[in-house]
C-alpha positions in Angstrom: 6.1 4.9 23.5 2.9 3.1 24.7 0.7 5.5 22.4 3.5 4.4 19.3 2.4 1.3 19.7 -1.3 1.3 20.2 -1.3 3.6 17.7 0.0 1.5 15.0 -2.2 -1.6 16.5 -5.4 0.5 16.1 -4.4 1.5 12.2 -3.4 -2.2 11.5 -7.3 -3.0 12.7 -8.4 0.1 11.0 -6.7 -1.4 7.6 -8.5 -4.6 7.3 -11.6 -2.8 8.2 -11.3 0.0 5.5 -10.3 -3.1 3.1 -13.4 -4.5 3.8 -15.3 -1.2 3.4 -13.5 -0.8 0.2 -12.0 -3.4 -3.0 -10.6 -6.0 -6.2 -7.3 -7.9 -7.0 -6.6 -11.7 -8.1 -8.7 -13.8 -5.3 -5.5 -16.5 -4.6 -5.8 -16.6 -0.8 -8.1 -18.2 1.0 -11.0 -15.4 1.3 -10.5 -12.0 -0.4 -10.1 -10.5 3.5 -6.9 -12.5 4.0 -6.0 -11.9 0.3 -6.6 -7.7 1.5 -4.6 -8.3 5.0 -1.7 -10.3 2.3 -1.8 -6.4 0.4 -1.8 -4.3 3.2 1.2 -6.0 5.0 3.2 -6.3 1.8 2.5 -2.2 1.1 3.3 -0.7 4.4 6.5 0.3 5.5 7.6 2.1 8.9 10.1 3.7 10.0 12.7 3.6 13.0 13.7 6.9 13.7 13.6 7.2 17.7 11.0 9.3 19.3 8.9 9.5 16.1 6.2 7.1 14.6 6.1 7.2 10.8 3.9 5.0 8.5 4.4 5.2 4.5 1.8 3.1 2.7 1.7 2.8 -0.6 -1.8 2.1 -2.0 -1.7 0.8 -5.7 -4.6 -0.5 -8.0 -4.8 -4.0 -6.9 -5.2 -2.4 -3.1 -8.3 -0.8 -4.1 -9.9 -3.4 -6.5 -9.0 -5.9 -3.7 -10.5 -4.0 -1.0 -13.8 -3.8 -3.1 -14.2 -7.5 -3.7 -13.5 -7.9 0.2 -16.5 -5.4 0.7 -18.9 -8.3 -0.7 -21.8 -5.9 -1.4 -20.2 -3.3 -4.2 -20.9 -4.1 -8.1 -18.5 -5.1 -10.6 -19.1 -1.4 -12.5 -19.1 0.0 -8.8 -15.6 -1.5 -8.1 -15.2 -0.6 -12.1 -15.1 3.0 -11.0 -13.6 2.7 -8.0 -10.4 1.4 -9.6 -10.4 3.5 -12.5 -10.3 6.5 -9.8 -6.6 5.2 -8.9 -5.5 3.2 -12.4 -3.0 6.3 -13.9 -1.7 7.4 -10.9 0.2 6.2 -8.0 -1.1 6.9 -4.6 0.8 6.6 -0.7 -1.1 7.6 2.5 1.9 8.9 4.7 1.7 9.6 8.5 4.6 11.1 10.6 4.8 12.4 14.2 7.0 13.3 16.9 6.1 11.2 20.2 6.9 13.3 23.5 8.2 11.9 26.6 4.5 11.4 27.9 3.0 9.9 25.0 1.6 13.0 23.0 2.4 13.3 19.5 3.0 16.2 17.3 2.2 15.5 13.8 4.3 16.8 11.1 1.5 18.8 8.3 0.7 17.7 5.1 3.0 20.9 3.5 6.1 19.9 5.3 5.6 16.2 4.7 5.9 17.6 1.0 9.0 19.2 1.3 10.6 16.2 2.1 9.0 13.7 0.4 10.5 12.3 -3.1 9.5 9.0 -5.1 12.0 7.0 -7.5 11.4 4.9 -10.0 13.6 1.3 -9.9 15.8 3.3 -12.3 16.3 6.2 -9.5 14.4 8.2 -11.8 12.3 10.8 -9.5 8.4 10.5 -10.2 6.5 13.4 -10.2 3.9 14.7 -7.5 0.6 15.5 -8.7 -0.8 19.1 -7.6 -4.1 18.9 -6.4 -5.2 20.8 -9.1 -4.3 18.3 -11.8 -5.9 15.6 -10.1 -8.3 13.4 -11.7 -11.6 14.6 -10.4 -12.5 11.3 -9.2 -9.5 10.5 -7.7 -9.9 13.8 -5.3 -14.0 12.2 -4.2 -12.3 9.0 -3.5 -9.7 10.1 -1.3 -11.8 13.1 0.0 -14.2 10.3 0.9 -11.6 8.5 3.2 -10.5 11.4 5.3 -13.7 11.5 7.7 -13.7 8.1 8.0 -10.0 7.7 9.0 -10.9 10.8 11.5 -14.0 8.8 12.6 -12.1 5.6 13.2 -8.5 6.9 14.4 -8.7 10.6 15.8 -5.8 12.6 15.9 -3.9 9.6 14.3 -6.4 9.5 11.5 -6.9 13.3 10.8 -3.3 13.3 10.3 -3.1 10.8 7.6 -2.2 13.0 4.2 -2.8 11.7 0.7 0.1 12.3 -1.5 -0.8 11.3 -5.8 2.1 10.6 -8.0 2.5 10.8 -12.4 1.6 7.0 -13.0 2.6 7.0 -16.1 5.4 8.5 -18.2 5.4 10.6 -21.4 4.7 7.6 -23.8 1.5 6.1 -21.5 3.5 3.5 -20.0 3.0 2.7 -16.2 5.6 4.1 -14.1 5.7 1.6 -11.9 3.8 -1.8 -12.2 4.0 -4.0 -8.9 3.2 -7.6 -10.9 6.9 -7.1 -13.0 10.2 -6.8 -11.6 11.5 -3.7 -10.6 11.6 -1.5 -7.6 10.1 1.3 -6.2 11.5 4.0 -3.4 10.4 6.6 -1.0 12.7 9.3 0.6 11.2 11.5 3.4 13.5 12.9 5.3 16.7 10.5 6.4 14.8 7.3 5.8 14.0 5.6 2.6 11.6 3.2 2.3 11.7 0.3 -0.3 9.4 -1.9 -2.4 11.2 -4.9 -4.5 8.7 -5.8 -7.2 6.7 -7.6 -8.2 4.4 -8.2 -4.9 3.9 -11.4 -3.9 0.9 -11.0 -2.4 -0.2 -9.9 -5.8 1.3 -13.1 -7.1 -0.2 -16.9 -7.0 1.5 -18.9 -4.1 4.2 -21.2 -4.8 4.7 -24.4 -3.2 8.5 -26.7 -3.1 7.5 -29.9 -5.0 10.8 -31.6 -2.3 9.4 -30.1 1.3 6.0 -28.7 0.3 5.9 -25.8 2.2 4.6 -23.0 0.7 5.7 -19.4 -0.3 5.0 -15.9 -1.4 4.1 -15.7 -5.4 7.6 -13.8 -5.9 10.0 -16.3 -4.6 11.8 -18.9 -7.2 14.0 -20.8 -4.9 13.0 -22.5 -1.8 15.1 -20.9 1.0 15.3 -24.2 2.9 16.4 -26.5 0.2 16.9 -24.4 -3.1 14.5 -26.1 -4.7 12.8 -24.4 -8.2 9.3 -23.3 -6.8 6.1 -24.3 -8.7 2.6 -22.1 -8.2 -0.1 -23.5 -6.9 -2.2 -22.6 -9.6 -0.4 -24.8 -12.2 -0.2 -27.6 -9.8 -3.9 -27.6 -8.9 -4.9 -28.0 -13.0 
């Protein structure tokens, strides 16, 4: 399980540095790389099934526009673009692999990932996948454009990464899933599910207790150590 391990380690590593590559989002951390790491750790789920190493990352808007401010060196109409690539649609970079009792892995193909791979909606509503062919055009350059460099970073681990794009909105225009309101968002592949309670709160300003002053994610309300109502940060600070 060795290779498990330094596998994930090296994508965690590659994360931050694609980040930086990459995005825009509300700047409430520190710098916008911590703000990016904040993103990355709340987005990523993986799984426990033994013998296999499986990573199910879901990618929204604020990933992208966040990873572009981190980057320091793209314009505001060149993150513009970048994020209106991603802003209807709803995007998860899925890996999944069978680890042998040496350490080899055999990854599981983009088609069969599909087979068993379904997105829900906090009502359980399924969410529809999105054929390549009815792809926005620049959402297929922008994730075309990360496959080499995932290769180039990771290898095998990285040429086995496989887009999946979801509907992002419904029938009326409304956004499917928004991850700065309450709600919830699910993926099934295979036995496992993998869940999001939303909103984010790395997405959200921090919150501080006004009785112990320690300091929590944006989508708490209650201390946990005293019960205390939670104030942001951002209203304290005025």
């Amino acid at each position: 399980m060795h290779f498990v391990g330094t596998a994930f380690r090296r994508l965690s590593v590659f994360l931050v540095l694609i980040g930086c590559w990459l995005g825009v989002g509300p700047l409430l951390a520190e710098t916008p790389q911590q703000h990016l790491s904040a993103i990355i750790r709340d987005t990523q789920k993986q799984g426990n099934r033994a013998g296999r190493m499986t990573l199910v990352w879901w990618m929204p808007t604020e990933f992208w526009r966040t990873a572009a401010v981190a980057n320091g060196t793209l314009t505001a109409a060149q993150i513009d673009e970048m994020t209106n690539a991603v802003r209807d649609i709803i995007v998860f970079a899925i890996i999944d692999g069978k680890v042998g009792g040496l350490g080899q892995a055999t990854f599981v193909q983009s088609e069969e990932l599909r087979k068993n791979l379904a997105l829900l909606d906090s009502d359980g509503r399924p969410i529809s996948l999105l054929p390549e062919d009815k792809q926005p055009i620049a959402t297929k350059n922008l994730l075309a454009m990360m496959k080499p460099v995932l290769t180039n970073m990771l290898g095998e681990f990285g040429k086995n990464v496989t887009f999946f794009v979801f509907e992002g909105k419904n029938a009326k225009g409304a956004q499917r899933v928004d991850p700065l309101k309450p709600g919830g968002l699910t993926v099934k592949l295979n036995s496992e599910e993998y869940r999001w309670r939303l909103p984010l709160g790395s997405l959200l300003p921090p919150k501080t207790c006004p009785k112990c002053n320690e300091t929590f994610p944006g989508n708490y309300a209650f201390c946990p150590f005293d019960a205390t109502p939670l104030k942001e940060q951002a209203a304290e600070n005025k």
